[in-house]
C-alpha positions as CSV (number, residue, x, y, z in Angstrom):
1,X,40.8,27.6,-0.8
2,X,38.2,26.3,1.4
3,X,38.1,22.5,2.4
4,X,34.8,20.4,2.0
5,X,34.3,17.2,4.7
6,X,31.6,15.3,3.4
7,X,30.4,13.4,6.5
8,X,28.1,10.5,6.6
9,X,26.6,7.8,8.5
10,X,26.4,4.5,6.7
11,X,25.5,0.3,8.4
12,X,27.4,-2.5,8.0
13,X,25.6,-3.2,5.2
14,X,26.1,-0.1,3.5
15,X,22.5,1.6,4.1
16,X,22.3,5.6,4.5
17,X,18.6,5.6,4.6
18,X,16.5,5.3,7.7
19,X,19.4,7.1,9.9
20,X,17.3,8.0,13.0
21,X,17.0,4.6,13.3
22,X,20.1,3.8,14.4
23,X,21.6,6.9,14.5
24,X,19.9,8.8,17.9
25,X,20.2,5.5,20.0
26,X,23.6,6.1,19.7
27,X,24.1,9.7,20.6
28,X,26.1,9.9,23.2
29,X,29.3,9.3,24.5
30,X,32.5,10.1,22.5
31,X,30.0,10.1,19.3
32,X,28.7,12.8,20.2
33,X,32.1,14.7,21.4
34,X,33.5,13.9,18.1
35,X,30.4,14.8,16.1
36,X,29.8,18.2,18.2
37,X,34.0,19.1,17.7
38,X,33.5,18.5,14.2
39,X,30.5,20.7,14.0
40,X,32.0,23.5,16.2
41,X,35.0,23.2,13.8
42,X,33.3,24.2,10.2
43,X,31.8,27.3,9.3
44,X,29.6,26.5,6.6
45,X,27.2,23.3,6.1
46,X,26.2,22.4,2.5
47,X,23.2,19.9,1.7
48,X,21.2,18.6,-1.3
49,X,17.6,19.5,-1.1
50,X,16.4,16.0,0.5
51,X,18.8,16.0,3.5
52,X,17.8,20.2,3.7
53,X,14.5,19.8,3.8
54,X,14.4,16.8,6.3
55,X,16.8,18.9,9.0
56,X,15.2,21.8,8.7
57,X,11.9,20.6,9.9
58,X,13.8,19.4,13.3
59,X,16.4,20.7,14.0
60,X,15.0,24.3,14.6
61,X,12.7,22.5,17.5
62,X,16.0,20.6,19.0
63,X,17.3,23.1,21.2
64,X,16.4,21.9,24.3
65,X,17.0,18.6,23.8
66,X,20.8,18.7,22.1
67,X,21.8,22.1,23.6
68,X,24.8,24.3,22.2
69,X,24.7,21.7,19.1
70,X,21.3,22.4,17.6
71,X,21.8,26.1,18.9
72,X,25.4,25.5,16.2
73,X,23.5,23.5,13.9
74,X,20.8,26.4,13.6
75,X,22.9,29.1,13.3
76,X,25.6,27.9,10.7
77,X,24.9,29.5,6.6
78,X,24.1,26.5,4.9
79,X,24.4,26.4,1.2
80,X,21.9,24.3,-0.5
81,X,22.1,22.7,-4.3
82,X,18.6,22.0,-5.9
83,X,16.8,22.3,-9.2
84,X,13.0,22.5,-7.3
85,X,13.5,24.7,-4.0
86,X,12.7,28.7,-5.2
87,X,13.2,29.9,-1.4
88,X,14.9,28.5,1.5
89,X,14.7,29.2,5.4
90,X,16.8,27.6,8.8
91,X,19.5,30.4,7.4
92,X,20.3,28.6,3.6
93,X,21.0,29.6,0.2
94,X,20.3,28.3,-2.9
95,X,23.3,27.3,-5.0
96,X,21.9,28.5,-8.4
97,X,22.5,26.9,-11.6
98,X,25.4,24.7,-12.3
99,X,25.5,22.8,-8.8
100,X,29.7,21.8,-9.7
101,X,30.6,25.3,-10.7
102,X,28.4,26.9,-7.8
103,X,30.3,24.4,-4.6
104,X,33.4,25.4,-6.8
105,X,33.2,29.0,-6.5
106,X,32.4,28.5,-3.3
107,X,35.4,27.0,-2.2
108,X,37.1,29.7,-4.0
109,X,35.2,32.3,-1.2
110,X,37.1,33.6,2.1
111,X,36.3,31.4,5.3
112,X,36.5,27.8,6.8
113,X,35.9,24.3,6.7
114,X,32.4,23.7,5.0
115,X,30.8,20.5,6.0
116,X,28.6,18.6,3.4
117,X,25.7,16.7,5.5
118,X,24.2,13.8,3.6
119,X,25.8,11.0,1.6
120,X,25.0,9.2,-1.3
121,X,22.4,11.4,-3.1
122,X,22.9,13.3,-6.4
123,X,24.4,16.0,-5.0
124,X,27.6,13.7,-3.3
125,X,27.7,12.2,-6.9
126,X,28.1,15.5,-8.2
127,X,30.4,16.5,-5.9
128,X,32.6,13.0,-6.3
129,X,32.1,13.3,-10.6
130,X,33.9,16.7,-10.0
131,X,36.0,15.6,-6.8
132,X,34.9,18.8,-5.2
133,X,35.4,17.3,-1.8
134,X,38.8,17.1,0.1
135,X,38.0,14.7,2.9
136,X,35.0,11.7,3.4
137,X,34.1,11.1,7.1
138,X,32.1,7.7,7.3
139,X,30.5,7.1,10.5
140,X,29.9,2.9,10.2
141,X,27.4,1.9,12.5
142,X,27.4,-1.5,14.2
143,X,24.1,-2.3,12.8
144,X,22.1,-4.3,9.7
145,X,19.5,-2.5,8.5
146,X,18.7,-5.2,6.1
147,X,17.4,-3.3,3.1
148,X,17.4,0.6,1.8
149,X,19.0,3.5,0.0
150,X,22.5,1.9,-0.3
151,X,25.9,4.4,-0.1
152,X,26.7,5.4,-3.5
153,X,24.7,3.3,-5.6
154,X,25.4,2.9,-8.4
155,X,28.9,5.6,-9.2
156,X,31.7,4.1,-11.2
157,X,34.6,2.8,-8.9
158,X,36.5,5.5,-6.8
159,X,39.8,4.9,-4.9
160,X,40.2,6.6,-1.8
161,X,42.8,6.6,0.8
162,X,42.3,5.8,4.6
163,X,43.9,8.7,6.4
164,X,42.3,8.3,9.6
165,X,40.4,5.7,12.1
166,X,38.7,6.4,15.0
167,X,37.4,3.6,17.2
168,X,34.1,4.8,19.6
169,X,33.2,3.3,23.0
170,X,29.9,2.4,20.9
171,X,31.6,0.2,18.3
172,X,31.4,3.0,15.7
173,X,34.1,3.3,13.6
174,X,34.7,7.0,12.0
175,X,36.6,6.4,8.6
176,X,38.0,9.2,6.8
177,X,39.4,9.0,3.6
178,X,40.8,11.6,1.3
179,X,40.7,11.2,-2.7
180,X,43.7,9.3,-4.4
């Protein structure tokens, strides 16, 4: 069965909106190692239709600028869930009708890792209700946004376990956590 990492990037304050704020002054450095391993590690990416649509306006244009990793980012099937997209580009598929059942049988498909990029929208909710995902990477930046789309807002509780801490130069901390 295929694993699913759902990776995310997340403030001190717990705000996952706004990302490229904080986010691309910081790539570099053993971030960027560790985010480019990860990516070079997965064979699949799967996103909800917000997260989708806002990659796949840039990162097709990112080449020159971030190299062998946009040329990765831009040639990896990505699976997307929606209700609104009919047709997808940037190499994607709709996941069609029951978003759960569709990552499930997924999973159940021949191949690698899949990454899910994105946290705290409906589709990680859905995938969290249904604990569809094997393994949560939080990148926590060293930053206070001071206000926006908080990380899971508003789910029940949900116990995880810490499996894993990785300290970067930057004063990012990568948490992963795998369900209890």
């Amino acid at each position: 069965m295929r694993k699913i990492i759902e990776q995310g990037v997340v403030t001190l304050d717990g705000v996952i909106s706004t990302p490229q704020e904080w986010v691309v002054p910081n790539w570099s450095g053993e971030y960027e190692a560790i985010s480019r391993d990860l990516l070079f590690s997965v064979d699949a990416l799967l996103y909800g239709r917000v997260s989708y649509e806002a990659h796949a306006q840039v990162w097709p244009g990112m080449e020159e600028g971030y190299g062998e990793y946009a040329v990765r980012m831009n040639s990896l099937p990505k699976h997307v869930a929606s209700r609104t997209l009919r047709e997808t580009t940037w190499n994607a598929t709709l996941i069609d009708g029951d978003v759960a059942e569709g990552v499930a049988k997924l999973k159940e498909q021949p191949g690698g890792t899949i990454l899910k990029v994105g946290t705290g929208g409906e589709l990680s909710r859905t995938l969290l209700e249904h604990r569809l995902v094997d393994e949560y990477l939080f990148w926590l930046f060293p930053t206070i946004a001071g206000g926006g789309e908080r990380l899971y807002d508003g789910i029940p509780a949900t116990h995880l376990k810490l499996v894993d801490v990785k300290r970067i130069d930057s004063g990012i901390l990568g948490l992963t956590y795998v369900p209890k």
